[in-house]
Steps between C-alpha positions, in 0.01 A plus 500: 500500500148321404428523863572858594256555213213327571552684912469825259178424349372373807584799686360728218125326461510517908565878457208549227241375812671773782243777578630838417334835648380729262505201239196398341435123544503292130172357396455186377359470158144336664462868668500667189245288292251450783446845591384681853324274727127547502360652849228305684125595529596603865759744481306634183185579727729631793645766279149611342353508870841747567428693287161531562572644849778738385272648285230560700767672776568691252136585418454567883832737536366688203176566615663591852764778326192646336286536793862656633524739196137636547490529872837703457378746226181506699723586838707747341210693348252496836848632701559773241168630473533485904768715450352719270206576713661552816750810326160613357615444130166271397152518604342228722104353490373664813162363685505735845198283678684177477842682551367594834380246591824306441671760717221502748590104512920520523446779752205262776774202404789740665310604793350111557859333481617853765193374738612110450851570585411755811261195619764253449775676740193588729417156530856362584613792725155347696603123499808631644291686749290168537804319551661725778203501719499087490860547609420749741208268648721208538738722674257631744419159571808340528590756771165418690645169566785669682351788656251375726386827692443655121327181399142667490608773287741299264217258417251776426732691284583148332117461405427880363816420239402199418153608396662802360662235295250328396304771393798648278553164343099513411572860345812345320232301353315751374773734386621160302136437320507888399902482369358166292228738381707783361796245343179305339396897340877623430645152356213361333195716449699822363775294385283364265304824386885666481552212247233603258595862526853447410347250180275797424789758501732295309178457222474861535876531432531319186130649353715793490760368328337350240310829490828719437605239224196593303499848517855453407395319200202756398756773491708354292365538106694212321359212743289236306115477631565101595727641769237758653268257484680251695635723717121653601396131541751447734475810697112413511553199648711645761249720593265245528711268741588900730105586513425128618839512724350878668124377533645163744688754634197705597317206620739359691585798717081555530501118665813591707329814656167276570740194654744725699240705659297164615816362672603790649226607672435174651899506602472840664179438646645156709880652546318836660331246722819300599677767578253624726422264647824375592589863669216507681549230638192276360613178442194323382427751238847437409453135483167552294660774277837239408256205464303739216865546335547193478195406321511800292851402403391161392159652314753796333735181355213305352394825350800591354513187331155488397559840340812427319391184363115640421455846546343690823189311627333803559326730257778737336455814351455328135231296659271779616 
């Protein structure tokens, strides 16, 4: 009997130190009087440096959901008052010089990119053309070999296509300087005055806007002064950045006119002699006139960059 007890208590202290689930673990009297354990230097100056960073993320995704909530009341009111003027409901600033000119501008860009595409497909159906008489050449050739009592006149029709070859691939040339031309003017020159027209419309676009808004304000007799007055400083400032916006405008498209008409002359003036010369059958006015084309090409790239990286070397319109 004295033994099956003392297997009892045995069992029953061994049961007190089995780990239960959803049991909380007894604490020893030491746990209580000596308190949480104190945290090291380290992990003291790893959480200040966390939270550190998360606060400036969240300084930065502020600052981004602002910009966000002005560039969307800003959107919606530019697209309304878009909308506005286009059913005729709201009047629009009007300036007919430098809204002709602007439409002068779209309309040369339109007939430009029509003459760089028609040169394009005029230049490839001719390397085709190119192409077939090398083919043809080496055929007429080929059958000399064979064909000795037409020998004679196999070999002489062999030489006329080969130099009609050569003098098509010396064309090619030129057609190729003149295509390098045009995409330089389309892609880059009026690309980049086409740039500052649609900054100068946009500016023009929200002028107007802030322009309605204070009318809207005038007529109404209970708003406060501070408003109005913020309001007109506003829509001053706006029409400060459009008149700025409309007189680069106006410059830009008087430096286009003086660049595009230099480089097109001299184009026209070495393509007319090309061509000529090519159907006529000259071939060292040919060689002469592609040799020019080339240098011309190589004078018009240093210009370009010259002229976008200082302005035109020669004396503009401002200048004189």
């Amino acid at each position: 009997m004295f033994a099956d007890s003392t297997i009892w208590g045995k069992m029953m202290t061994e049961s007190r130190n089995i780990f239960i689930p959803g049991k909380e673990e007894p604490t020893t009297p030491t746990d209580s009087v000596a308190g949480p354990t104190p945290r090291s230097p380290t992990a003291t100056n790893i959480l200040g440096t966390n939270n550190v960073c998360a606060n400036t993320n969240l300084a930065q995704m502020s600052a981004k959901i602002d910009e966000l909530k002005t560039w969307t009341v800003s959107k919606y009111k530019t697209t309304k008052q878009n909308v506005l003027e286009q059913l005729g409901k709201v009047e629009r600033t009007h300036d007919k010089e430098i809204e002709d000119k602007i439409e002068s501008l779209h309309d040369m860009h339109r007939r430009y990119n029509e003459l760089l595409s028609s040169a394009r497909a005029f230049t490839n159906y001719f390397a085709l053309q190119t192409n077939m008489q090398k083919t043809m050449a080496e055929a007429f050739y080929q059958l000399s070999l064979k064909e000795d009592s037409l020998k004679t006149e196999l070999n002489s029709q062999c030489d006329s296509m080969r130099n009609i070859c050569h003098n098509g691939e010396m064309l090619h040339k030129a057609l190729t300087y003149m295509i390098s031309s045009l995409e330089t003017l389309c892609e880059k020159t009026i690309a980049d005055t086409l740039i500052t027209v649609h900054n100068h419309d946009q500016a023009r676009l929200e002028y107007d806007v802030y322009r309605q808004e204070l009318v809207t304000l005038k007529q109404n007799m209970n708003t406060a002064n501070t408003a109005i007055s913020e309001a007109e400083e506003k829509c001053n400032q706006q029409r400060g950045k459009y008149e700025q916006l409309k007189e680069d405008v106006r410059v830009k498209i008087t430096l286009l006119d003086e660049n595009r008409l230099k480089v097109m002359r001299k184009q026209m003036s070495l393509f007319h002699s090309a061509l000529s010369a090519y159907y006529s059958g000259n071939v060292k006015a040919l060689q002469s006139t592609v040799e020019q084309f080339s240098l011309e090409d190589d004078q018009q790239d240093g210009t370009i960059q010259a002229f976008m990286k200082n302005g035109p070397s020669a004396p503009s319109f401002l200048e004189q």
